[in-house]
Biotite code that builds the C-alpha atoms (Angstrom):
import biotite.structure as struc

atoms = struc.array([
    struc.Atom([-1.748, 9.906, 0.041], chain_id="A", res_id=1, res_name="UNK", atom_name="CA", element="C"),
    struc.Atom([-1.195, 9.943, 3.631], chain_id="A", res_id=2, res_name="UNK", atom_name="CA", element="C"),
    struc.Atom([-3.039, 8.449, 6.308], chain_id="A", res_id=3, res_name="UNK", atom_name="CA", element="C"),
    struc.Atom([-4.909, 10.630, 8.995], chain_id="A", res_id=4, res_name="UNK", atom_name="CA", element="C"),
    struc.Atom([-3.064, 11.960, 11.521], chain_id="A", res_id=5, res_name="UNK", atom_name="CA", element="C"),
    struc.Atom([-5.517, 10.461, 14.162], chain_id="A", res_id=6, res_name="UNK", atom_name="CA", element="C"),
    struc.Atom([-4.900, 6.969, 13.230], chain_id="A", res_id=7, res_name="UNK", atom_name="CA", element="C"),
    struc.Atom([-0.728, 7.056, 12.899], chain_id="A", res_id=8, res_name="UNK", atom_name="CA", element="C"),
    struc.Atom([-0.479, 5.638, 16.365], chain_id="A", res_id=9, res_name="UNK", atom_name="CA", element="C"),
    struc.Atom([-2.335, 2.634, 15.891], chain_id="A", res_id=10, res_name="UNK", atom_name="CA", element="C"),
    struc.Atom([-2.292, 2.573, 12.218], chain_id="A", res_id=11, res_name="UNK", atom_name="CA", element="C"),
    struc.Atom([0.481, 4.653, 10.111], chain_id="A", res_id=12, res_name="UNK", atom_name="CA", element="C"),
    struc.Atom([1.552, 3.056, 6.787], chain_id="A", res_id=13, res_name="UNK", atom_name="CA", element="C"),
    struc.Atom([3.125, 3.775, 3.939], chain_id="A", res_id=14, res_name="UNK", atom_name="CA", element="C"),
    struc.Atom([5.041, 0.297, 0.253], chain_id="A", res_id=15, res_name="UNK", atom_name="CA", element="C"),
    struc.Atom([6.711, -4.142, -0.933], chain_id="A", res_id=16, res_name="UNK", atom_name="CA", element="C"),
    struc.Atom([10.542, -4.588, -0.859], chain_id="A", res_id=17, res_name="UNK", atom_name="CA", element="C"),
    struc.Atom([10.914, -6.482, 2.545], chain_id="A", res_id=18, res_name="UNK", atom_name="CA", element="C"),
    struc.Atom([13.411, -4.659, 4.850], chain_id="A", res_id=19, res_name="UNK", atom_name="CA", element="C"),
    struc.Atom([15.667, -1.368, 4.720], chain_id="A", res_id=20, res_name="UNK", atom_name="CA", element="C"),
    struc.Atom([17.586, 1.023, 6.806], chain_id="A", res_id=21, res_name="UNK", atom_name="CA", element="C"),
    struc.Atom([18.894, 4.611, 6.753], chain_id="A", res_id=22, res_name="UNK", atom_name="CA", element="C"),
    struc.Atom([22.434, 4.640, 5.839], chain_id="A", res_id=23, res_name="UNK", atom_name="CA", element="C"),
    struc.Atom([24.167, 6.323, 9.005], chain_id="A", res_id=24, res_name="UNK", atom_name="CA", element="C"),
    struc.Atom([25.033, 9.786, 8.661], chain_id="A", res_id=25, res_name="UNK", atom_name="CA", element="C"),
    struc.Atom([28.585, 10.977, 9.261], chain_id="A", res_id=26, res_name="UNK", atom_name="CA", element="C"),
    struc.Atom([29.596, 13.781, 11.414], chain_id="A", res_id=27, res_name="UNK", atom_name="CA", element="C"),
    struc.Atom([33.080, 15.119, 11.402], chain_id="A", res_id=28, res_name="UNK", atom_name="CA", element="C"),
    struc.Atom([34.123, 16.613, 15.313], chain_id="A", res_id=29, res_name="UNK", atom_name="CA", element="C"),
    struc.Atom([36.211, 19.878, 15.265], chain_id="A", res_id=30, res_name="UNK", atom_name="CA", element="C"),
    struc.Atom([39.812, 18.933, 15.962], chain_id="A", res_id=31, res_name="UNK", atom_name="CA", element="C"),
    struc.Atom([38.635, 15.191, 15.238], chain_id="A", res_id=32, res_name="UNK", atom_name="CA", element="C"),
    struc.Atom([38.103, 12.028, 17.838], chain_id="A", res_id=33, res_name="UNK", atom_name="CA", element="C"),
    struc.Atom([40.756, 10.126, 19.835], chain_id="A", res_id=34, res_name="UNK", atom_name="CA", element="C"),
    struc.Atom([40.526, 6.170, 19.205], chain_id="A", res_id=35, res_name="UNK", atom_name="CA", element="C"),
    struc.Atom([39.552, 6.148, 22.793], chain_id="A", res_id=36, res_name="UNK", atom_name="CA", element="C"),
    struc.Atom([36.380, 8.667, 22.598], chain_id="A", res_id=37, res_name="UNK", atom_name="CA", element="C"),
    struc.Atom([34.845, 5.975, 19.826], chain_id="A", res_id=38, res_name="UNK", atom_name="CA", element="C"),
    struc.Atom([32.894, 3.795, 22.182], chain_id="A", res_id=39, res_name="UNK", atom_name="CA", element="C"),
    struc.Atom([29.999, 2.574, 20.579], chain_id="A", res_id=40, res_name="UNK", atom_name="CA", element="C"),
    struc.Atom([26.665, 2.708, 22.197], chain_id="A", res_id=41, res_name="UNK", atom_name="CA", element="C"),
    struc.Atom([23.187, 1.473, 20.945], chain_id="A", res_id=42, res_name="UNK", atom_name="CA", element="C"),
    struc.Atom([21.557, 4.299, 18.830], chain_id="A", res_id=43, res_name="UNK", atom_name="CA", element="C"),
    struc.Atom([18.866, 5.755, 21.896], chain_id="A", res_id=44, res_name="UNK", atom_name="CA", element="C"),
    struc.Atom([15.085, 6.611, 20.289], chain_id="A", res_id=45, res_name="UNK", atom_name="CA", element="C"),
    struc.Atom([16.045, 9.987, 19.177], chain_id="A", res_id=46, res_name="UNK", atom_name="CA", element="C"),
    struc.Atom([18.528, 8.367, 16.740], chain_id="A", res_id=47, res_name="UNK", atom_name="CA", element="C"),
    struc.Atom([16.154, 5.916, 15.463], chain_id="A", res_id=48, res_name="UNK", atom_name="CA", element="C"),
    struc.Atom([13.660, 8.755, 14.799], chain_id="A", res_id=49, res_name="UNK", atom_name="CA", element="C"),
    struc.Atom([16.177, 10.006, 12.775], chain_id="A", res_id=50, res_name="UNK", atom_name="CA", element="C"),
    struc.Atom([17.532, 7.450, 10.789], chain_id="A", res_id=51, res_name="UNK", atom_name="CA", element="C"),
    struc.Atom([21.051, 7.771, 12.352], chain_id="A", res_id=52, res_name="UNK", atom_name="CA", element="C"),
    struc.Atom([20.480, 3.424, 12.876], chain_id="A", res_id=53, res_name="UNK", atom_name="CA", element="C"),
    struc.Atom([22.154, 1.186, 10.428], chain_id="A", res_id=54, res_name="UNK", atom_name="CA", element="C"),
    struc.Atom([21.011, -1.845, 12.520], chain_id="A", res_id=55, res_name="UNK", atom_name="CA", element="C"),
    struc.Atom([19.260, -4.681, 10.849], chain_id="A", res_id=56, res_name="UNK", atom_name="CA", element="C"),
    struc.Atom([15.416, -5.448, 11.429], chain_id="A", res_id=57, res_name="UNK", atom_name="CA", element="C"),
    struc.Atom([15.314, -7.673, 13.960], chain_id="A", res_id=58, res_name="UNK", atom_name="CA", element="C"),
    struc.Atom([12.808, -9.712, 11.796], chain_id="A", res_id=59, res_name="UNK", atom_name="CA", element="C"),
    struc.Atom([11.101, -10.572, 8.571], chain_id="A", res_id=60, res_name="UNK", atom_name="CA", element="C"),
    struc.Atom([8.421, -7.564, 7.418], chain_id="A", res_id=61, res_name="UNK", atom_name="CA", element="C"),
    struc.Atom([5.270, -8.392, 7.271], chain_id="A", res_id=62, res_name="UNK", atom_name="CA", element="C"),
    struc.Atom([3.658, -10.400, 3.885], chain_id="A", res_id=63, res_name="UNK", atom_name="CA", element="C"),
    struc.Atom([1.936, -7.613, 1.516], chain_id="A", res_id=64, res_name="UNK", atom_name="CA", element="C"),
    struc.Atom([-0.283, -8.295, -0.993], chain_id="A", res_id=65, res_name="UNK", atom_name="CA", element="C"),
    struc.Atom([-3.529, -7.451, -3.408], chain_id="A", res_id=66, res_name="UNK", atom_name="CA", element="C"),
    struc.Atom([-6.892, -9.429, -1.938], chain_id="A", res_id=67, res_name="UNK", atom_name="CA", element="C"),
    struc.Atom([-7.756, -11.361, -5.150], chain_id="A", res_id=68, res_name="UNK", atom_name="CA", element="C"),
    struc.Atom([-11.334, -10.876, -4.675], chain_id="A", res_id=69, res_name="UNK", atom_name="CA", element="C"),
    struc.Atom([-10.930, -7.162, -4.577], chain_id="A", res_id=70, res_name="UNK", atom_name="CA", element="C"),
    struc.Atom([-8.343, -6.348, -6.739], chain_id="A", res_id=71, res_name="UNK", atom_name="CA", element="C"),
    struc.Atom([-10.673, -5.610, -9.814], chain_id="A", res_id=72, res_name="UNK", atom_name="CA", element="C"),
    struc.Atom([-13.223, -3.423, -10.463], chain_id="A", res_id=73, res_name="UNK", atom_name="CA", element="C"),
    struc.Atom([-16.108, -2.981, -13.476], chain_id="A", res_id=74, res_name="UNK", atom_name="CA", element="C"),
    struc.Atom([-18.896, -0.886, -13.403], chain_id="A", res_id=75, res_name="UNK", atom_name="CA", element="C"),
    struc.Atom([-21.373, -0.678, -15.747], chain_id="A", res_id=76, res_name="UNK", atom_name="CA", element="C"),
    struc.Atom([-23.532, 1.916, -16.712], chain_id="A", res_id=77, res_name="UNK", atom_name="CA", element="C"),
    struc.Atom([-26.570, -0.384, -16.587], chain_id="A", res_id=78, res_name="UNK", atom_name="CA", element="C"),
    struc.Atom([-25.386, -2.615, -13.062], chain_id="A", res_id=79, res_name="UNK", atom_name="CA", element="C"),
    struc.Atom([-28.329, -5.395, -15.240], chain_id="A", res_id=80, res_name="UNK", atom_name="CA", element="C"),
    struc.Atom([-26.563, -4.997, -18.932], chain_id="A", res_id=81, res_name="UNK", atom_name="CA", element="C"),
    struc.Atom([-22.993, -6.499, -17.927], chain_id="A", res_id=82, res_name="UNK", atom_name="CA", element="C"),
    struc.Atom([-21.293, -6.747, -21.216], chain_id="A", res_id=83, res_name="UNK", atom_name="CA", element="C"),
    struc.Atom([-18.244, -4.971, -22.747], chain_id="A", res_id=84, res_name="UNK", atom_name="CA", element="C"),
    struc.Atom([-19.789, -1.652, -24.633], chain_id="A", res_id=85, res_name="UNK", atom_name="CA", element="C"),
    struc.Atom([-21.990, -0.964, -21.265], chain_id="A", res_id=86, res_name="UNK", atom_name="CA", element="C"),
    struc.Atom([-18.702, -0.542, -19.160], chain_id="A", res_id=87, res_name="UNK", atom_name="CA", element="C"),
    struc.Atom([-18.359, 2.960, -17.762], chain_id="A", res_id=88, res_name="UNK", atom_name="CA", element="C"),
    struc.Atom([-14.836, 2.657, -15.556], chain_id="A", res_id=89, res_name="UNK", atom_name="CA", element="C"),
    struc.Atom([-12.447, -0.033, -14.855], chain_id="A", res_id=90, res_name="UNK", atom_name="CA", element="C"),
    struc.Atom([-10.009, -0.327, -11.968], chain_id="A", res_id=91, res_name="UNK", atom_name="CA", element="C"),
    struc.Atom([-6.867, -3.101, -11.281], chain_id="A", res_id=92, res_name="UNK", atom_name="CA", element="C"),
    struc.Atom([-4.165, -3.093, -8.350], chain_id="A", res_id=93, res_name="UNK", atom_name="CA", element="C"),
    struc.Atom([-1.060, -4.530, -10.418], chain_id="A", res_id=94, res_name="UNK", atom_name="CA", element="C"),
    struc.Atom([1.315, -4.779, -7.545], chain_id="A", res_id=95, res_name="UNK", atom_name="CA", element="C"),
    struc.Atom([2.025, -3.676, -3.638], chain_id="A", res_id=96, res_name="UNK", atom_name="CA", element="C"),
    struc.Atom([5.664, -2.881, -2.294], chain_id="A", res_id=97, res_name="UNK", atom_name="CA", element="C"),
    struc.Atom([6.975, -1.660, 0.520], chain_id="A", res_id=98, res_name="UNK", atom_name="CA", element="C"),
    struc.Atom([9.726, -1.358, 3.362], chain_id="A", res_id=99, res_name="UNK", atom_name="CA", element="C"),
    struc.Atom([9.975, -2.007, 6.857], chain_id="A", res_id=100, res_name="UNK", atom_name="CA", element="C"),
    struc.Atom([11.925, -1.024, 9.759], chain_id="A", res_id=101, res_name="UNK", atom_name="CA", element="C"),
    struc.Atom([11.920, -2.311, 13.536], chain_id="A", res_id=102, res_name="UNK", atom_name="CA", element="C"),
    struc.Atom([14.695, -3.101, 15.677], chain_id="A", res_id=103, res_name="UNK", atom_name="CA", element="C"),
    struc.Atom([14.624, -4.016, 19.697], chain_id="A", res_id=104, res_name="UNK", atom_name="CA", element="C"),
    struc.Atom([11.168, -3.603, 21.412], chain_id="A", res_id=105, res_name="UNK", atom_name="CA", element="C"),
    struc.Atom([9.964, -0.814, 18.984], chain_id="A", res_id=106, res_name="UNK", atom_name="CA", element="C"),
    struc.Atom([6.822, -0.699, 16.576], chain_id="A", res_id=107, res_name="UNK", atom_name="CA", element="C"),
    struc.Atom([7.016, -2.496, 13.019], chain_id="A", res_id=108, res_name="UNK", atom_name="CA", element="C"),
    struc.Atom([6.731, 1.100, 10.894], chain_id="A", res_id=109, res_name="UNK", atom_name="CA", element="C"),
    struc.Atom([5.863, 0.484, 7.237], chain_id="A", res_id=110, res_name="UNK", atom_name="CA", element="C"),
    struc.Atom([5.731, 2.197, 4.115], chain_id="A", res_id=111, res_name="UNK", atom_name="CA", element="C"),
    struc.Atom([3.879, 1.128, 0.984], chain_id="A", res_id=112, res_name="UNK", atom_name="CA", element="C"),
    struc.Atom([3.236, 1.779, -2.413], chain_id="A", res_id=113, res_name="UNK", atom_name="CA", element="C"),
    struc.Atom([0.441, 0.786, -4.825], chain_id="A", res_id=114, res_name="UNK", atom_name="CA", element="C"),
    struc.Atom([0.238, 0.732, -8.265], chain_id="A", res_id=115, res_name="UNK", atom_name="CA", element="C"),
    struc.Atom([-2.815, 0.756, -10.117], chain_id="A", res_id=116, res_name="UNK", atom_name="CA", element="C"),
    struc.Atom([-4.514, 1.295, -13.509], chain_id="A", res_id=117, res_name="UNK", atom_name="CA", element="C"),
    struc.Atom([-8.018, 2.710, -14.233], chain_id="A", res_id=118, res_name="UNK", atom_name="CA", element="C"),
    struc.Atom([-9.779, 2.063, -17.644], chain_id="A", res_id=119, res_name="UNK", atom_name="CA", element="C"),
    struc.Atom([-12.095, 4.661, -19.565], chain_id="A", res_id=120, res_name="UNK", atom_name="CA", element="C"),
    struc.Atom([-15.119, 2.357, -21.056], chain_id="A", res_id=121, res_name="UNK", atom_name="CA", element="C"),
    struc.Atom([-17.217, 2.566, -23.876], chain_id="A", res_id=122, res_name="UNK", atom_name="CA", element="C"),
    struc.Atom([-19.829, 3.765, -21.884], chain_id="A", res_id=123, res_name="UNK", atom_name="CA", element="C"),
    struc.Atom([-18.171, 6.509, -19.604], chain_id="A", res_id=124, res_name="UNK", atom_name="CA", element="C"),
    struc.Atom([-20.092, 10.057, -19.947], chain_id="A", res_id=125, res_name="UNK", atom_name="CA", element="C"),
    struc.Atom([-17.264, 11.633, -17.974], chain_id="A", res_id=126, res_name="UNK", atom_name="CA", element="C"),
    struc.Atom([-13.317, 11.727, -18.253], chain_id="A", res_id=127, res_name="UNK", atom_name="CA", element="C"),
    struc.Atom([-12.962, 12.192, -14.400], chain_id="A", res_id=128, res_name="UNK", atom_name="CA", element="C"),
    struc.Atom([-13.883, 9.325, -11.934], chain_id="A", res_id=129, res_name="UNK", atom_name="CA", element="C"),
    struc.Atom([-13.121, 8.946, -8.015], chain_id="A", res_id=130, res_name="UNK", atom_name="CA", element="C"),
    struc.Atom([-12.167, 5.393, -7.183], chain_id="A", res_id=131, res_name="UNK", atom_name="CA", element="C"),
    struc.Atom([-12.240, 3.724, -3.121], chain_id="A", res_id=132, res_name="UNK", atom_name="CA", element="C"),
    struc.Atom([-9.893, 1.370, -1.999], chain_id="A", res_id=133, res_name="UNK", atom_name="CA", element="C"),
    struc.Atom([-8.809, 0.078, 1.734], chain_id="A", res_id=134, res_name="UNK", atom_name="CA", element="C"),
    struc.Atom([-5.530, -0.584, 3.341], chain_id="A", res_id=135, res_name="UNK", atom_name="CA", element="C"),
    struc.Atom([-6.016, -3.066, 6.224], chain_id="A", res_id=136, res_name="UNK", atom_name="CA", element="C"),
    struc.Atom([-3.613, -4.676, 8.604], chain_id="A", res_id=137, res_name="UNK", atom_name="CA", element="C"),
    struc.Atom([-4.174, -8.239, 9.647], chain_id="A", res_id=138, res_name="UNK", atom_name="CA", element="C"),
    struc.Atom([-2.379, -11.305, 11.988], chain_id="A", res_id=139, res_name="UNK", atom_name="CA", element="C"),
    struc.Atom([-1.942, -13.894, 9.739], chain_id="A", res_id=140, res_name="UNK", atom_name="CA", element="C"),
    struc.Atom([-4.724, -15.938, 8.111], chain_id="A", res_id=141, res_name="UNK", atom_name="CA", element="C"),
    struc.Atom([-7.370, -13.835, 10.527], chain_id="A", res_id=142, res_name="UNK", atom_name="CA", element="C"),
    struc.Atom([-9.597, -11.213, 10.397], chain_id="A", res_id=143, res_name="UNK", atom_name="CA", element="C"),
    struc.Atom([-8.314, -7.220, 9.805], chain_id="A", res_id=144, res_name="UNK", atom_name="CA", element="C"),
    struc.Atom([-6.754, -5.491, 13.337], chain_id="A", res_id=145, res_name="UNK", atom_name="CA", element="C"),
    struc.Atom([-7.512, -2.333, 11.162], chain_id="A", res_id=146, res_name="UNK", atom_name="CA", element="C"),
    struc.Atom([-8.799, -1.181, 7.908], chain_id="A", res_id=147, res_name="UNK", atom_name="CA", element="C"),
    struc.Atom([-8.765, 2.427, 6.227], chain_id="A", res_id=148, res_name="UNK", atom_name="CA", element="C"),
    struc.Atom([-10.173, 3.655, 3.066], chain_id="A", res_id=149, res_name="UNK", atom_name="CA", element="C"),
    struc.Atom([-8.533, 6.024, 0.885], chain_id="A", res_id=150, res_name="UNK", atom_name="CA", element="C"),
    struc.Atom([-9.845, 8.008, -2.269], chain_id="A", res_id=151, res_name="UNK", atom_name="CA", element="C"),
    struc.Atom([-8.219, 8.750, -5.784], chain_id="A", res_id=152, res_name="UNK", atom_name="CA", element="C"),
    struc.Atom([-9.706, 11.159, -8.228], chain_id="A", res_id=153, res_name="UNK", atom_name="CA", element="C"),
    struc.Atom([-8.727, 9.676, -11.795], chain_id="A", res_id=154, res_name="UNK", atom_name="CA", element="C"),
    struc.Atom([-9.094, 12.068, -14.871], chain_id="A", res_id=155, res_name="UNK", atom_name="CA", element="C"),
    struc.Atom([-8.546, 10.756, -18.438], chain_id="A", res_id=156, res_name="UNK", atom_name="CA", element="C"),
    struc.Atom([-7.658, 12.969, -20.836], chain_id="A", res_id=157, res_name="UNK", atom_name="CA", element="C"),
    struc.Atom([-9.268, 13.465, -24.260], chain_id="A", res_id=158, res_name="UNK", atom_name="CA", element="C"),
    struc.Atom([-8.796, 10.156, -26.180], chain_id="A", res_id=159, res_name="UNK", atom_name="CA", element="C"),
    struc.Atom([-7.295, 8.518, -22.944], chain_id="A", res_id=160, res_name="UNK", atom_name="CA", element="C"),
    struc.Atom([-8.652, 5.242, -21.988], chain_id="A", res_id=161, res_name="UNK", atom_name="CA", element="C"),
    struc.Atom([-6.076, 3.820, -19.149], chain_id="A", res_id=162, res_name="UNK", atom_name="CA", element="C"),
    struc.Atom([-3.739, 6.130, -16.635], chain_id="A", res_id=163, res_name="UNK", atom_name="CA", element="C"),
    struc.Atom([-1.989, 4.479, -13.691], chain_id="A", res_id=164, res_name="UNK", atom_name="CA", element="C"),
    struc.Atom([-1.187, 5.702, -10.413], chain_id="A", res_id=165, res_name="UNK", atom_name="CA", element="C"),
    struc.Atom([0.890, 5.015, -7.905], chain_id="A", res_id=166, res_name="UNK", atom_name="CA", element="C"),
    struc.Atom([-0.296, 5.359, -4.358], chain_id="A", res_id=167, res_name="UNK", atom_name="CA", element="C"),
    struc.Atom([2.346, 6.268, -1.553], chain_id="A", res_id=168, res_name="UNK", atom_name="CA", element="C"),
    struc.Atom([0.670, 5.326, 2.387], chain_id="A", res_id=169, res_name="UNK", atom_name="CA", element="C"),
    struc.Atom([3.423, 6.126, 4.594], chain_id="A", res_id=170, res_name="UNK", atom_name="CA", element="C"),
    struc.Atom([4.226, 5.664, 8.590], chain_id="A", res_id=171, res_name="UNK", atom_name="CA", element="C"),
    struc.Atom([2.129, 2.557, 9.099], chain_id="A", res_id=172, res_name="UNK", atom_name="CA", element="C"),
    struc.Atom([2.799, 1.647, 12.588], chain_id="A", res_id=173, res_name="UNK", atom_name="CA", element="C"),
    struc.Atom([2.140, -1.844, 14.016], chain_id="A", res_id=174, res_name="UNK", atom_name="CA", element="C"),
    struc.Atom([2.735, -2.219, 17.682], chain_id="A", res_id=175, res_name="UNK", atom_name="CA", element="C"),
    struc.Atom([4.314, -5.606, 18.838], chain_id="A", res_id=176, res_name="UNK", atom_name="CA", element="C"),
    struc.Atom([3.248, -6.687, 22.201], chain_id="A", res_id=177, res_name="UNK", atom_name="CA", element="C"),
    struc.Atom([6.819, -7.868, 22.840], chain_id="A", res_id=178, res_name="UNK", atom_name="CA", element="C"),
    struc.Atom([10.428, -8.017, 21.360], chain_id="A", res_id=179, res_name="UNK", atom_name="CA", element="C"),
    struc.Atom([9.623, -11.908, 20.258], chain_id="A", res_id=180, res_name="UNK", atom_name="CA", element="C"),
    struc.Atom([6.960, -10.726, 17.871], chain_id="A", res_id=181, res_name="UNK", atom_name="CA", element="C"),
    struc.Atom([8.175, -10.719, 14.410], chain_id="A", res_id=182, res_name="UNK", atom_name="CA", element="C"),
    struc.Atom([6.946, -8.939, 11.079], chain_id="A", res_id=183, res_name="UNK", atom_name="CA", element="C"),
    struc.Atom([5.867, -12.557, 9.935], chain_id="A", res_id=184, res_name="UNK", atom_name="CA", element="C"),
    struc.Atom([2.763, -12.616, 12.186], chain_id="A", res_id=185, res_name="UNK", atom_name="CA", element="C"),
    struc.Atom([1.284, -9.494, 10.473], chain_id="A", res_id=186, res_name="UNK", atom_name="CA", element="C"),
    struc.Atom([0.326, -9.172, 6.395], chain_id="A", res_id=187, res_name="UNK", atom_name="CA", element="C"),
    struc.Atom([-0.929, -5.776, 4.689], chain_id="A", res_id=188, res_name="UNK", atom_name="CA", element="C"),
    struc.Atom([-3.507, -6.031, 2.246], chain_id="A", res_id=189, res_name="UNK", atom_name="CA", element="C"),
    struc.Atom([-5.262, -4.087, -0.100], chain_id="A", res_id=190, res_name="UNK", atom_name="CA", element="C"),
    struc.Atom([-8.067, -3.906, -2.397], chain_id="A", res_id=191, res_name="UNK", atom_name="CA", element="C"),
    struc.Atom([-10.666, -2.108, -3.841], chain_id="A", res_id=192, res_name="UNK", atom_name="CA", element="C"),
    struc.Atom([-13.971, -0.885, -1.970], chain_id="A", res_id=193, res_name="UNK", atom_name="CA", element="C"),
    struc.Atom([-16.931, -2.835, -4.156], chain_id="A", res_id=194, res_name="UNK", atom_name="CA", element="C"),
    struc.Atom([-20.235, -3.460, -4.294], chain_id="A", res_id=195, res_name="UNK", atom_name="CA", element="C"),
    struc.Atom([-22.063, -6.682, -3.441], chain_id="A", res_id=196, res_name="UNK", atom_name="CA", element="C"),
    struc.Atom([-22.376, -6.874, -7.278], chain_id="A", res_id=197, res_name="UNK", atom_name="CA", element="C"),
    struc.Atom([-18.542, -6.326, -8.594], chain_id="A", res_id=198, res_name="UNK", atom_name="CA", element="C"),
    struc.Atom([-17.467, -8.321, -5.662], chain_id="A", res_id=199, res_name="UNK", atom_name="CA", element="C"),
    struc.Atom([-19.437, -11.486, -6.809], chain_id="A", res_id=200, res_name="UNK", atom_name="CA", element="C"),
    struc.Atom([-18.923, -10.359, -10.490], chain_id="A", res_id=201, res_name="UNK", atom_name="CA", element="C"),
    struc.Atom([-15.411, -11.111, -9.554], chain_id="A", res_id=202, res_name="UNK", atom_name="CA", element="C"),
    struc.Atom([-15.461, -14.440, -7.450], chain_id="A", res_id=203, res_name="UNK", atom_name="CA", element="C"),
    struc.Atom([-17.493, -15.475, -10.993], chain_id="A", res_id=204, res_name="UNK", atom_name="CA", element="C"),
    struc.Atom([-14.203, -15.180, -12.881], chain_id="A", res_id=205, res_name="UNK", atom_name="CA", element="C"),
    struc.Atom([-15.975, -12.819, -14.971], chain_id="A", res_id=206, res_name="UNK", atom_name="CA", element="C"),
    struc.Atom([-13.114, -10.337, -16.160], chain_id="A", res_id=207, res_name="UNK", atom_name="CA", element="C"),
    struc.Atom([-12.997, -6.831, -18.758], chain_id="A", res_id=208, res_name="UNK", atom_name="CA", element="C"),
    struc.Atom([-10.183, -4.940, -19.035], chain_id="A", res_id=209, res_name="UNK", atom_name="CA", element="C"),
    struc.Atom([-10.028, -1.519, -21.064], chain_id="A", res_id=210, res_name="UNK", atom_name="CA", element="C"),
    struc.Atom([-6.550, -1.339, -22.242], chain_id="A", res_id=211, res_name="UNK", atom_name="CA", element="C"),
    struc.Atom([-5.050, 1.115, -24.929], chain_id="A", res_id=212, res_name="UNK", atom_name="CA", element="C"),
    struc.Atom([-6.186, -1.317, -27.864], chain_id="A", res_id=213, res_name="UNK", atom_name="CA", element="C"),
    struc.Atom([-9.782, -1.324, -26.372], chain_id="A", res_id=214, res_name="UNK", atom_name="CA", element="C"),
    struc.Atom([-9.482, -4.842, -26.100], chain_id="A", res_id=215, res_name="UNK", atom_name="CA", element="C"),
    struc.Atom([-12.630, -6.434, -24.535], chain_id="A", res_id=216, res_name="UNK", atom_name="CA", element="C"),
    struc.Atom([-11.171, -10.079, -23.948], chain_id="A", res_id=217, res_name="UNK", atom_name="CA", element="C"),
    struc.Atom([-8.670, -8.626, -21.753], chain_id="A", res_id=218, res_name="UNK", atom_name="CA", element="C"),
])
C-alpha cells in the first residue's frame, strides 16, 4: 500500500534494514572508451533518480520501530465483557524494516515494510475485518512532523483463525534542512489506530492472542 500521491513531497515512505544502494548499471559504448574519456564525475539528479549512484549514504537511516502502546489490538464483541471467548478480532505488528537512501544535500527517501498478524476470535460473526494503522515520522524523542493512516481489509478463510500480512509504504521522503542533518535525528514509527479503551487495555499489560492452537494465555 502506497501512500497518496499528495503527500509524497512532504511525506513518501515505504521498510527496516538500515542503508542500501542501486548497484550501478553498466553501459557498453559502440567501438568502446579510451582510458582518457573515463573521467569520473559526481552522478547529477537525473542519475540518482535512477539508481545509476553506487555512493554510500552520507549518514545513518533513521531508527524504525513498533510504538509499544499501539502495537496490539483486541476487540471485543461486548467493549464491558473483556475476557477470552468475547474476543471478536485481534491485531499485532511483529516487526518494521526498511531501507534508506540520501547522499549530498538531497531528501532522506525511505522504504518500509510491516509485518503483521490478525487473529479470528471466538466471538467474530464475520471472516472479513478492516484493520487502521498510522505511519508517522518524528525528530527524535518529540512529537510526530507527520502521521498517515492506512487501511487493510483482512479475510480469514473457513476454519482460519490468524493470516499475516506484510505491508509495503514506499517513497517516504524526509527533507533535511541542510547537508549536516543526518538520518539519526529522524525515527519512523508505527502502530495501530485504537480506541481510548484498547489503548489503556494495553498500557494495563492486559494481553490475548488468537494463535492457531486457540491459545488464550498467549
Amino acid at each position: 500500500m502506497k501512500l497518496p500521491a499528495a503527500l509524497m513531497l512532504s511525506f513518501a515512505m515505504a521498510v527496516s534494514a538500515c542503508g542500501g544502494s542501486a548497484r550501478e548499471r553498466t553501459v557498453e559504448l559502440p567501438g568502446g572508451v579510451m582510458p582518457e574519456e573515463t573521467e569520473q564525475r559526481a552522478p547529477n539528479f537525473f542519475d540518482r533518480m535512477i539508481g545509476n549512484d553506487d555512493r554510500p549514504n552520507v549518514g545513518p537511516c533513521p531508527l524504525m520501530g513498533v510504538l509499544y502502546d499501539s502495537s496490539r489490538l483486541v476487540a471485543f464483541a461486548d467493549a464491558s465483557n473483556q475476557r477470552y471467548a468475547n474476543i471478536s478480532h485481534t491485531g499485532e505488528m511483529q516487526g518494521i524494516r526498511g531501507l534508506c537512501r540520501y547522499v549530498e544535500a538531497d531528501p532522506i527517501t525511505m522504504s518500509i515494510e510491516v509485518d503483521m498478524a490478525f487473529g479470528r476470535g471466538p466471538a467474530a460473526t464475520d471472516n472479513r475485518e478492516t484493520y487502521r494503522y498510522w505511519v508517522a515520522v518524528a525528530r527524535r524523542g518529540r512529537a510526530p512532523i507527520e502521521k498517515v493512516y492506512f487501511d487493510v481489509d483482512v479475510r480469514w478463510d473457513r476454519d482460519q483463525q490468524v493470516v499475516t500480512r506484510t505491508e509495503q509504504i514506499e517513497n517516504i521522503v524526509i527533507p533535511r534542512a541542510n547537508p549536516e542533518i543526518s538520518g539519526e535525528n529522524f525515527e519512523i514509527l508505527v502502530g495501530f489506530e485504537l480506541t481510548p479503551e484498547q489503548l489503556q487495555f494495553n498500557r494495563d499489560g492486559r494481553r490475548f492472542r488468537i494463535d492457531a492452537a486457540t491459545n488464550p494465555g498467549g
